[in-house]
Structures are given as structure tokens and as C-alpha cells.
C-alpha positions as CSV (number, residue, x, y, z in Angstrom):
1,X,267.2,-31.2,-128.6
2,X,269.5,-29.9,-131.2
3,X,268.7,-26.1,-132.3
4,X,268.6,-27.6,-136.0
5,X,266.0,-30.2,-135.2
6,X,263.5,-27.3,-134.0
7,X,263.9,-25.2,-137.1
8,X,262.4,-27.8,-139.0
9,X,259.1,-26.3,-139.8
10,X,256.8,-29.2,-140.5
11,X,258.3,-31.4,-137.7
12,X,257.2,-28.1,-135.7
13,X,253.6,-28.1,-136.9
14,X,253.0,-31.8,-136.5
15,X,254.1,-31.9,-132.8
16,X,252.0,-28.6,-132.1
17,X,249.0,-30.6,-133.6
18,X,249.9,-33.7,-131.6
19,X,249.9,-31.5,-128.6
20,X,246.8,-29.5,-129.8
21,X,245.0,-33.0,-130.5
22,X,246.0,-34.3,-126.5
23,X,244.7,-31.1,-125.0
24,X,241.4,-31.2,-126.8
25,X,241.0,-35.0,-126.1
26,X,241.2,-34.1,-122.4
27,X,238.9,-31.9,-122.2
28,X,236.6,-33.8,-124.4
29,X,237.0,-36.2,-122.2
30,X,236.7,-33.8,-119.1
31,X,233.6,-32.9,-120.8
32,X,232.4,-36.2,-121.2
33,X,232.7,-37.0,-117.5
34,X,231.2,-33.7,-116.7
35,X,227.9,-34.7,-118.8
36,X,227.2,-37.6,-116.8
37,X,227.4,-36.1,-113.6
38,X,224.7,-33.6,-114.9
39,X,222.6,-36.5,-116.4
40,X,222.9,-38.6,-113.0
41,X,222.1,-35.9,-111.1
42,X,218.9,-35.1,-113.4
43,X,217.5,-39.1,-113.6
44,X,217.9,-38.7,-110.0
45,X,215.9,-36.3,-109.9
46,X,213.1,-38.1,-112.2
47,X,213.2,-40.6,-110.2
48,X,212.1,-38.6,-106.7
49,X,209.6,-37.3,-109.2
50,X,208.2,-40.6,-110.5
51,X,208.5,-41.8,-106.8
52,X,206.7,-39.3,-105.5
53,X,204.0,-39.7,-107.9
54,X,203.6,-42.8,-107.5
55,X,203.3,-42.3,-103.8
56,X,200.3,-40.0,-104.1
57,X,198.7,-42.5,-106.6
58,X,199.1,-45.8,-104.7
59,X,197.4,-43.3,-101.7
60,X,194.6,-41.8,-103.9
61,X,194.1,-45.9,-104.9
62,X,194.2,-46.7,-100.7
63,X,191.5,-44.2,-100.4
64,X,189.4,-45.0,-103.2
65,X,189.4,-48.6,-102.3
66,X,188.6,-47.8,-98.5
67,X,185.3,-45.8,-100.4
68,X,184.9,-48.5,-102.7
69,X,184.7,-51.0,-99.8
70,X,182.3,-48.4,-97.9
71,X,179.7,-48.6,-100.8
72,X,179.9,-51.9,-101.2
73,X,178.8,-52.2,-97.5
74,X,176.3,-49.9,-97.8
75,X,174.8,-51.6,-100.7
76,X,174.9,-54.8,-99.2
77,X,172.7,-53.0,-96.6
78,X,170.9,-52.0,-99.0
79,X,170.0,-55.2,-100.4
80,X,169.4,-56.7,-97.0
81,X,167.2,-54.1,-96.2
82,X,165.1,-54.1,-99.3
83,X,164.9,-58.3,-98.4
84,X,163.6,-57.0,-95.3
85,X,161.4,-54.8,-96.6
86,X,159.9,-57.2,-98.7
87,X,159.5,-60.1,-96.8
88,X,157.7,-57.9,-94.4
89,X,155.2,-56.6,-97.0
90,X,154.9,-59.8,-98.6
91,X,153.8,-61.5,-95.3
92,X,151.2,-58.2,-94.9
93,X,149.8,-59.0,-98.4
94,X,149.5,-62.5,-97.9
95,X,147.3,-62.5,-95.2
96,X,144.5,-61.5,-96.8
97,X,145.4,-63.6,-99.7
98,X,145.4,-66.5,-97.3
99,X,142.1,-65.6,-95.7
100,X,140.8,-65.5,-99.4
101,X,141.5,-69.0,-100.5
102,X,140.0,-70.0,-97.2
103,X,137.0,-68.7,-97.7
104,X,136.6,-69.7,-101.4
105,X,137.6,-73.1,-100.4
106,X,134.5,-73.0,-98.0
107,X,132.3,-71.9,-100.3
108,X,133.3,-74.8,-103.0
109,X,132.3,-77.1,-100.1
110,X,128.5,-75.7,-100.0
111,X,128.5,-74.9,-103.8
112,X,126.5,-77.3,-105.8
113,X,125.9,-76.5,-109.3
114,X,128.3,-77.2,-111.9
115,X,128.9,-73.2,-112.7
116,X,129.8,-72.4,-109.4
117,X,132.3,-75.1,-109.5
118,X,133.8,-73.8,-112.4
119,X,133.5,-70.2,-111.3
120,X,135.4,-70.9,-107.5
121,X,137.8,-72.9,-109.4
122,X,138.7,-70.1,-111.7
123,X,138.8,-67.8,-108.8
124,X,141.3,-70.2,-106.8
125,X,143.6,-70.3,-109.8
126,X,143.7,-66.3,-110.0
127,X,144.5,-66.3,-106.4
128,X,147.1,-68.9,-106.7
129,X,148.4,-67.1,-109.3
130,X,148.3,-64.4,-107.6
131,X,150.2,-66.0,-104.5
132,X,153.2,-67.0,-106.8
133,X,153.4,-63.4,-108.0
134,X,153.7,-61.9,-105.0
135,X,156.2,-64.9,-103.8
136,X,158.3,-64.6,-107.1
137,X,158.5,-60.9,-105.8
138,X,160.0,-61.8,-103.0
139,X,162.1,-64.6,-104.4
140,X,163.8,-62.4,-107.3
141,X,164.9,-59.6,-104.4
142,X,166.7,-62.8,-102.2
143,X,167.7,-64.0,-105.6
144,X,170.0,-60.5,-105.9
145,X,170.8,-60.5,-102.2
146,X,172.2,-64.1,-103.0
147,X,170.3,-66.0,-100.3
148,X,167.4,-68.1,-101.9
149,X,168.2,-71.7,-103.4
150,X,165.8,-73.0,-105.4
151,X,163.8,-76.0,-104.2
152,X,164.5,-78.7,-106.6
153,X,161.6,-81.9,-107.7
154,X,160.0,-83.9,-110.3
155,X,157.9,-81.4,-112.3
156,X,154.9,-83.0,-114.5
157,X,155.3,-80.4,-117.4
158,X,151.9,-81.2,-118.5
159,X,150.9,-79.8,-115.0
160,X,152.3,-76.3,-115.5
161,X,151.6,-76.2,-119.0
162,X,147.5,-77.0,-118.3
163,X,147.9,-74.1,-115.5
164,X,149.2,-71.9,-117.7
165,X,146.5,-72.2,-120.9
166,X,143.8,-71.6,-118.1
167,X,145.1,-68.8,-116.9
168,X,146.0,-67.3,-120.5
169,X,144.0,-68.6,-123.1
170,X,140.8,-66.0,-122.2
171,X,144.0,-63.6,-123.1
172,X,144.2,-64.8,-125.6
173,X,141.1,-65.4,-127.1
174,X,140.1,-61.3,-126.3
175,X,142.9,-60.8,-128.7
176,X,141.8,-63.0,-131.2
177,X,144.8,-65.7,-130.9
178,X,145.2,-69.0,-130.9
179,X,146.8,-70.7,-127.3
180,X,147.9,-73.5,-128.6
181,X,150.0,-76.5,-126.7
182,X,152.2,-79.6,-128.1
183,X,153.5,-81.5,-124.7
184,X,154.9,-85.0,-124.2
185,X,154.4,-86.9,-120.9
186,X,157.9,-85.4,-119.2
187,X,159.1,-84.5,-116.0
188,X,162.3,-82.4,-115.5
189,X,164.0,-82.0,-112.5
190,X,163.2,-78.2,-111.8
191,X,162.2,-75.6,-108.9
192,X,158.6,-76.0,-110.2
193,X,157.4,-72.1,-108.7
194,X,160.5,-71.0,-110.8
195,X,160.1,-72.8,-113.9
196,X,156.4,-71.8,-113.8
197,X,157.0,-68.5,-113.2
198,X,160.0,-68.2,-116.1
199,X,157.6,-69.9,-118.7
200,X,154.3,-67.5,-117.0
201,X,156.5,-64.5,-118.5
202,X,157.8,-66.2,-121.8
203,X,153.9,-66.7,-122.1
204,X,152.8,-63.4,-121.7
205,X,155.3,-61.7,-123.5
206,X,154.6,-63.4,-126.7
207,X,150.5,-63.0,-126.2
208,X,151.5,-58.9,-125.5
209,X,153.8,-58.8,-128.9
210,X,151.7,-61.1,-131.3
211,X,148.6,-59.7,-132.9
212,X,147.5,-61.9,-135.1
213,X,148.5,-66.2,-135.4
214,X,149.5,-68.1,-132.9
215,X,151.5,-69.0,-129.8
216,X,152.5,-72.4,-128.7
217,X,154.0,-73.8,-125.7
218,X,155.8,-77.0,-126.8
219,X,157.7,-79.7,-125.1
220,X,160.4,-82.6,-126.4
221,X,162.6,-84.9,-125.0
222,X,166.5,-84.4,-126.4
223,X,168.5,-86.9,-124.8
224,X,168.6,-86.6,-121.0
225,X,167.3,-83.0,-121.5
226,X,163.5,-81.8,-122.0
227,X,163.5,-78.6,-124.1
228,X,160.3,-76.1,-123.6
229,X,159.7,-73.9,-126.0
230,X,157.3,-71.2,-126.7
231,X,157.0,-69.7,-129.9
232,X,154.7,-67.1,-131.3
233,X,153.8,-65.3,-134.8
234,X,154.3,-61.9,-133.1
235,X,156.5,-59.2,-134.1
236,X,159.8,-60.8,-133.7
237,X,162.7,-59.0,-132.3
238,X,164.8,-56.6,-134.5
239,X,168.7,-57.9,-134.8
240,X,170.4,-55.0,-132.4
241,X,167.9,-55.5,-129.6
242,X,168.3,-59.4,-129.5
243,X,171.4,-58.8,-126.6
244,X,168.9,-56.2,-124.8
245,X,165.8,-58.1,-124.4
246,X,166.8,-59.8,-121.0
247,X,167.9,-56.4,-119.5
248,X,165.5,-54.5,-116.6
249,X,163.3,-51.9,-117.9
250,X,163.6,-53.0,-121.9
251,X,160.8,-52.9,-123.7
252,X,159.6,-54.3,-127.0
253,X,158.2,-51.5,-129.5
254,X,154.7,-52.0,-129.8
255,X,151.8,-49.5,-131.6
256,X,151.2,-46.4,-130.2
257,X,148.1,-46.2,-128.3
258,X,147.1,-50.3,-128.8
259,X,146.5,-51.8,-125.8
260,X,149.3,-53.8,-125.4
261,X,151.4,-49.9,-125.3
262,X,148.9,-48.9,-122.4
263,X,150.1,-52.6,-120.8
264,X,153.6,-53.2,-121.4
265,X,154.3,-53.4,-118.1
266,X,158.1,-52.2,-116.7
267,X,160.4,-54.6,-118.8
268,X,160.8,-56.9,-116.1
269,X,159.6,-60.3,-117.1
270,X,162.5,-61.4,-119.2
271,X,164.9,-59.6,-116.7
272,X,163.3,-61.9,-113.9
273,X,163.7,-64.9,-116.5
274,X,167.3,-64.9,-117.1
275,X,167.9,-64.5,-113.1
276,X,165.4,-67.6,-112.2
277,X,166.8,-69.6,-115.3
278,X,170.7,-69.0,-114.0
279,X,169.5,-69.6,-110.5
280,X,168.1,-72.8,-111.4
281,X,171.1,-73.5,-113.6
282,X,169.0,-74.3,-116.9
283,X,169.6,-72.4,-120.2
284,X,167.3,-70.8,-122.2
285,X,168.1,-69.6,-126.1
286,X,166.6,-67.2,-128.2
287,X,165.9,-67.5,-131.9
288,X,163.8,-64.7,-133.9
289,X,163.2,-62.9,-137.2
290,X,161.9,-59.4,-137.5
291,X,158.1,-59.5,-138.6
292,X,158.0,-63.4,-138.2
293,X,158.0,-64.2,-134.3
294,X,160.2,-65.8,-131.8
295,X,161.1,-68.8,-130.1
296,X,162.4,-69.2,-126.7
297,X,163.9,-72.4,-125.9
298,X,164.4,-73.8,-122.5
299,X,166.8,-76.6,-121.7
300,X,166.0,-78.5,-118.8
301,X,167.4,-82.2,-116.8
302,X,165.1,-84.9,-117.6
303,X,163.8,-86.7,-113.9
304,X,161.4,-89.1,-113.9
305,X,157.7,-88.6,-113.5
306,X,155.7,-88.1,-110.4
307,X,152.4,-88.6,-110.1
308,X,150.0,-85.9,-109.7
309,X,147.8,-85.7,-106.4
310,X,145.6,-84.0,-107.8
311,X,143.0,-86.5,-109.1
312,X,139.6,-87.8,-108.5
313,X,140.9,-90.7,-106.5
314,X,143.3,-88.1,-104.4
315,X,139.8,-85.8,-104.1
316,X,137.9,-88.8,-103.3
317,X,140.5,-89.3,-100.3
318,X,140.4,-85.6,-99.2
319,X,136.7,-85.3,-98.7
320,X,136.7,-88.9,-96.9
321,X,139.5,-87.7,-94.5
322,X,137.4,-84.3,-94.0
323,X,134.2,-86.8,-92.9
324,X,137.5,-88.1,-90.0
325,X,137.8,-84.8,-88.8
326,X,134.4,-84.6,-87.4
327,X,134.3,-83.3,-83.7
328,X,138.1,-82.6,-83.6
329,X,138.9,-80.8,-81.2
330,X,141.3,-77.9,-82.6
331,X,143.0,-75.0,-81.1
332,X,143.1,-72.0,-83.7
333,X,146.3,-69.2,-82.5
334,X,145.6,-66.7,-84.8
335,X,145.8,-62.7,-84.7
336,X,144.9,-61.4,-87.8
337,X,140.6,-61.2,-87.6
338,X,139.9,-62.2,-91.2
339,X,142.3,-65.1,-91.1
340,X,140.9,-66.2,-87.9
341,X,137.0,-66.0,-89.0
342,X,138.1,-67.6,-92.4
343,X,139.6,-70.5,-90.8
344,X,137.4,-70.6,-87.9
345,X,134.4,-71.4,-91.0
346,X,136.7,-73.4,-92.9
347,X,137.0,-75.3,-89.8
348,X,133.4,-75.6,-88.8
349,X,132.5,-76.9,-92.5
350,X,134.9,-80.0,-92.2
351,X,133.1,-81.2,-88.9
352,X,136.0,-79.7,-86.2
353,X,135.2,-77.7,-83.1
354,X,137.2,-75.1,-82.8
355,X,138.1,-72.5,-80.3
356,X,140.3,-69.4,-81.4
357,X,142.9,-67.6,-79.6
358,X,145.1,-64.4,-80.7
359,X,147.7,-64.7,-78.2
360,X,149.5,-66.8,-76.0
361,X,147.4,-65.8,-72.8
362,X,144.5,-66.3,-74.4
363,X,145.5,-69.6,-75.8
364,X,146.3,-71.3,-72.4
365,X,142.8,-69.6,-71.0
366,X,141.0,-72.1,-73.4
367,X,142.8,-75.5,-71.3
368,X,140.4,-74.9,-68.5
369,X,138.6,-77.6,-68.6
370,X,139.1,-78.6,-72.3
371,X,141.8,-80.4,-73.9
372,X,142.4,-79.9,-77.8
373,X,143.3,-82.5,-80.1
374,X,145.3,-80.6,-82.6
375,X,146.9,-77.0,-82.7
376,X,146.8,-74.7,-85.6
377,X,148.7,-71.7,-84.9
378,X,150.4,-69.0,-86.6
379,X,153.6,-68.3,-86.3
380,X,154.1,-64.0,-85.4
381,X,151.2,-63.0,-83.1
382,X,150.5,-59.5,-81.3
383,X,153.2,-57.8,-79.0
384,X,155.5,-60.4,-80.2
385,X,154.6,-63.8,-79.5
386,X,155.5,-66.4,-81.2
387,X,153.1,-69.7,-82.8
388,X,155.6,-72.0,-81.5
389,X,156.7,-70.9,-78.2
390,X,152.8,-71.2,-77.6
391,X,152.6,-74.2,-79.1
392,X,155.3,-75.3,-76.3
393,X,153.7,-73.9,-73.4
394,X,150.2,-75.0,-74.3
395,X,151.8,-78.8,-74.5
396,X,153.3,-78.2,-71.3
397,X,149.9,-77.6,-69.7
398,X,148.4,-80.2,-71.0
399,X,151.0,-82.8,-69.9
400,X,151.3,-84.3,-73.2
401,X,152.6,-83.8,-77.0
402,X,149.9,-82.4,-79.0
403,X,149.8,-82.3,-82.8
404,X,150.3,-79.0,-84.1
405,X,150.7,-77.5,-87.2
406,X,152.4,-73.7,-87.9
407,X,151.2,-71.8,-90.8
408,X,153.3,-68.6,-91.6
409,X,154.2,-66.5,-94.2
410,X,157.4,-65.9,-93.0
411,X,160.0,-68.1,-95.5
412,X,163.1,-67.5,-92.9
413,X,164.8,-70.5,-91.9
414,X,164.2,-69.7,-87.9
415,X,160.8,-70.3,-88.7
416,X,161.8,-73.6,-89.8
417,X,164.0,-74.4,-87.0
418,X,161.4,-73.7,-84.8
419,X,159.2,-75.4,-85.8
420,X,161.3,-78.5,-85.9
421,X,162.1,-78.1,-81.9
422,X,158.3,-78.1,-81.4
423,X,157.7,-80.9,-83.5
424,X,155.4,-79.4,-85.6
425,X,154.5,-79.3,-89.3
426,X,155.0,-76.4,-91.1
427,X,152.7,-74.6,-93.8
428,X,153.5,-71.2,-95.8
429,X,150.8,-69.0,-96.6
430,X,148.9,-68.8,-98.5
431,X,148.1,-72.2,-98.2
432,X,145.9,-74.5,-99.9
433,X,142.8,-76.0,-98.1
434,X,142.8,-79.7,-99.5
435,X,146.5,-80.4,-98.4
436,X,145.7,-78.9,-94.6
437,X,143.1,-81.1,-94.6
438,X,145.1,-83.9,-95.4
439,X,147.5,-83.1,-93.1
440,X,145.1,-83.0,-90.3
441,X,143.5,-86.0,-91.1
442,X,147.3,-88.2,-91.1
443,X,148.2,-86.0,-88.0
444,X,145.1,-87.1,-85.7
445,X,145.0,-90.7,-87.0
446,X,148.7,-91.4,-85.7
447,X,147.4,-90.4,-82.2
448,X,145.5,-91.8,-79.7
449,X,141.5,-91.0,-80.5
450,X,140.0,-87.9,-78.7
451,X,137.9,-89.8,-76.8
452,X,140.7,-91.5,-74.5
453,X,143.0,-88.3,-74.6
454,X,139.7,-86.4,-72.8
């Protein structure tokens, strides 16, 4: 380059800034390439983080969901247990239940007078009461452990609806209230201890919360549907407890110090409601107004409508099969003392001649030199026996199939089978007198008479 070209000044300054502008573009850029290796080299380090983190958590969720599993087993237990537990103490309770109703049913059959009558029948409607109490009990637990189905038939509404003003209106009428019914001849296809017991509580909670009026159990037919209601003049239910009222352990307000506040009870009907009404897949809806009452509506299938047994005819039949079961022979395998003596008299009143074991030992003792013509035994016995494994070995001594009959309080479906493999009929306690009776009657007239089985 010629020396005159460099001494031009501002050609000078503008290739210095040129050359100024490069270098600092480099190093810019230098720069540049220099931040991203620090910002790799930090993500990289977020991400260890965040996969480390997430590490611990899916572990901490492994372990909580090994726990969570744990409890749910030990619930489960829990709930099988407390099955247990009740099905034990409800077959304790209902032995003396069951020797009850045979008794009372022995003393309708020497009880003349018309008051008596009406007395024992009051006193076998408590204690059937009583019996589906203590069986809802038991039903409700199986009904959380998830292993009861309910047993669905024909149910005559005007049935359960005359049960239930017998057993309510002297409630009622203490309280100064009016039990009032409005049924149509219907049937719906129902688990009738179920339905009974869900309108039993509907029932009783409007008698507890209505002081002065009325409550009504109504029926009517809405296309294939019956709907069952029960409304009352009570207190009504305020606005923010209407989505609380089917929860355990909710109670209504009542007065303080009235009667119905010394007998409210736990909270438990409606709780056991909405389980047996979503057990037996119906729906039930609730309409109220503070201060004006409430109406609970039950939705039902129609079915069509079965006749009720019990009528004079059907009672005209019962007493004319007991006058058949004169001089029966019948083999009574029972334990438990007052069920034995109970249906050892019930027994004797209907003509039979019975002989009563408590074991299996002692039932085969009683084949020497005397045949039976029917078996009633129950099914658990002392140190372990079983009704139907001495219903088989009494058979098998004989030489022949004798008609027998378990009776047990025990609802297990073993119970069922095995009394199937015996051939014999089965019966829960506690159970009614009249339809034993009938069944003893049909069982010994489809056999040969005792006469030629001697």
C-alpha cells in the first residue's frame, strides 16, 4: 500500500473501526458459545435434580401404596370378622327368641278366650319384629362386607303395610297422632324383610319427629312402578341438612328433654335405608319443608300379586294337618335346653311322640328298638357336631331315607349345601310354628305310613 494511501486520516479511522467491529463480533460471538455451554451444563444439572426427585417420589408413592394395600387387607379383615362376630351373636340371640315363639305358639293352642288370642298374637308380632331386627342387624354388616343378595318375591304391600299399623299405631296413639294408611291392592317385586324393614324406619322416624297431625303410609301404582310413600306433619327437615339425613349417626333436632330427645336412637335408621334401598336397587326421594313435614317416596317394580297364606282357609288347613300328625313318631336333635323343652311341648300339643337327643351319640341310642318317622334336628350341636351329618348316620342305621328337617340359625350357604346332600328341608330360626307344621304334615304324607315303616 502506497505511503500516501495511509496518511489519509478518515480512510485510517474507518478500517480501525472495521477491524475494531470484527474483533468485538468474535468475541461476542465467543461469548455467545461460551453461555450455552454454561446453560447446558446447568439444565443438565436440573434435570439430575428433577430426576432424582422424581425418583424419591415415585418410591415414597410405591411405599404408600404397599400401606395403602395393607389397610385395605386389614379392613377387609376387619369387616369379615365383624360378619363373623355377628353371625355368631345373632345365632346366640336367636335361640331364645326361637324357643319363645315356640312356646307362645303352644300356648295359642290351649288359649281360649278371645283376649288371650289377641294378647299371644300381639306378643308373636313383637317377637317377629323382634326376629327381623336382629336379622336386619346381621344383614346390614354382610350388606358392607358385600356378601348378602337380597332374596327377591311378590310382596302383597297391603301385607307389610297392616304389619306395620299394628306394630305402630299404639305409638302413635300415646303420642296423640293419627296412623293413618291409603293402599291399593299391589304387589312389587321386592326382598320383602328389606322393604319392610326400610319402610319400619321411614315409619318410625316420622312418628319420633311429628308431634302433632298425622302420618300416612300411602301406596299408587305409576306405570310399571308402585311408589310408597310416607308422609308426616312433623317438623320437616331444614334445607342444609336435606344431603345429611341418610348419613350414620345424623340426627334430627328435636326438643330438649321431650321424649323423643331421651329416644332418638343413634342416627341409624335412614343410614340403614339408603344401604337396603341400593341393595335392592329401588330409589327412594325426599321431599320436605321446614315446619311442614316430609315425604319419603319409594319407587318400586310392579309384580303381580300373590296370594296371602295366611287366611282362615290356610288356618283351617294348618290345624287339620296338625290333627295328621298325631302319633308321629319324631326325632328331636337339639342342644340348647329351652329350645329342646319348647319344642319337645310344641311337639306333644300337635299329637307327635317325640324323643329328644343333644348329640349325635345320643341320637343313634334312641334307634334301639324304635324307628322314627321324621327328624327334626338342629344344625351346630355340642363339641361340634353337626344336624346333618347325624341326620346321615341316623338314616344309615335305620336302613332307609327318613324325612328330616334342619332348623338353624346359621344363614351360611354350607348350611344350605348340606342340607341339600342330606335331602333335607331347611328352616332358619326363629321359625314360625304354623309353616313347621305344614311342613311336617306334607313331609309324612309323601311317605309310606308309620305303621308299615315299624
Amino acid at each position: 500500500m502506497s505511503q500516501h494511501k495511509i496518511d489519509d486520516v478518515d480512510r485510517l479511522q474507518r478500517i480501525n473501526e472495521a477491524l475494531i467491529h470484527r474483533v468485538e463480533r468474535a468475541m461476542d460471538q465467543q461469548h455467545n458459545a461460551f453461555s450455552l455451554f454454561q446453560t447446558a451444563i446447568s439444565l443438565e444439572g436440573q434435570v439430575r435434580q428433577r430426576t432424582d426427585e422424581l425418583s424419591a417420589t415415585l418410591r415414597r408413592l410405591e411405599i404408600s401404596n404397599i400401606e395403602l394395600a395393607r389397610q385395605k387387607e386389614i379392613s377387609e379383615k376387619a369387616n369379615l370378622s365383624k360378619t363373623r362376630f355377628l353371625a355368631a351373636a345373632s345365632h346366640d340371640v336367636l335361640q331364645p327368641l326361637h324357643a319363645a315363639q315356640l312356646v307362645v305358639s303352644t300356648l295359642a293352642d290351649i288359649q281360649d278366650s278371645d283376649q288371650g288370642q289377641r294378647l299371644i298374637g300381639q306378643v308373636e308380632r313383637s317377637l317377629d319384629t323382634m326376629h327381623e331386627l336382629l336379622q336386619t342387624l346381621l344383614d346390614i354388616s354382610r350388606l358392607d362386607a358385600g356378601v348378602v343378595v337380597p332374596n327377591f318375591e311378590s310382596v302383597s304391600l297391603r301385607s307389610v303395610v297392616s304389619s306395620l299399623l299394628s306394630d305402630f299405631r299404639p305409638i302413635a296413639e300415646e303420642k296423640g297422632i293419627e296412623l293413618r294408611s291409603r293402599t291399593q291392592d299391589l304387589a312389587v317385586w321386592s326382598d320383602r324383610r328389606m322393604l319392610r324393614r326400610v319402610l319400619q324406619n321411614l315409619v318410625s322416624n316420622s312418628i319420633r319427629y311429628t308431634s302433632e297431625g298425622s302420618v300416612l303410609i300411602g301406596t299408587r301404582k305409576r306405570g310399571e312402578k308402585v311408589v310408597i310413600e310416607v308422609i308426616d306433619t312433623g317438623v320437616g327437615i331444614p334445607p342444609d341438612q336435606e344431603e345429611h339425613v341418610f348419613e350414620e349417626f345424623h340426627r334430627g333436632a328435636v326438643a330438649k328433654g321431650s321424649e323423643e330427645s331421651m329416644n332418638a336412637g343413634l342416627g341409624l335408621g335412614l343410614a340403614i335405608v339408603k344401604r337396603l334401598v341400593s341393595a335392592m336397587k329401588h330409589s327412594l326421594t325426599l321431599t320436605t319443608q321446614e315446619g311442614r313435614g316430609t315425604r319419603m317416596s319409594l319407587t318400586a317394580p310392579l309384580a303381580a300379586r300373590r296370594e296371602e297364606v295366611d287366611h282362615p282357609k290356610a288356618k283351617n288347613r294348618l290345624i287339620q294337618a296338625s290333627s295328621q300328625l298325631s302319633g308321629a313318631r319324631v326325632l328331636l336333635i337339639e342342644n340348647e335346653p329351652t329350645v329342646s323343652e319348647a319344642m319337645s311341648g310344641l311337639l306333644v300339643s300337635w299329637g307327635c311322640s317325640p324323643r329328644i337327643s343333644g348329640t349325635k351319640t345320643q341320637a343313634l341310642r334312641q334307634l334301639e328298638g324304635w324307628s322314627p318317622d321324621l327328624i327334626i334336628a338342629d344344625q351346630h350341636l355340642d363339641y361340634g357336631g353337626l344336624g346333618t351329618d347325624t341326620i346321615r348316620e341316623v338314616c344309615t342305621r335305620s336302613g332307609r331315607k327318613i324325612p328330616a328337617i334342619v332348623i338353624t340359625a346359621d344363614p351360611a350357604d354350607a348350611v344350605v349345601t348340606s342340607s341339600e346332600e342330606v335331602g333335607a328341608e331347611l328352616m332358619h330360626k326363629p321359625i314360625k310354628p304354623a309353616q313347621l307344621r305344614a311342613l311336617m304334615h306334607h313331609m309324612l304324607a309323601n311317605q309310606e305310613s308309620p305303621s308299615a315303616q315299624a
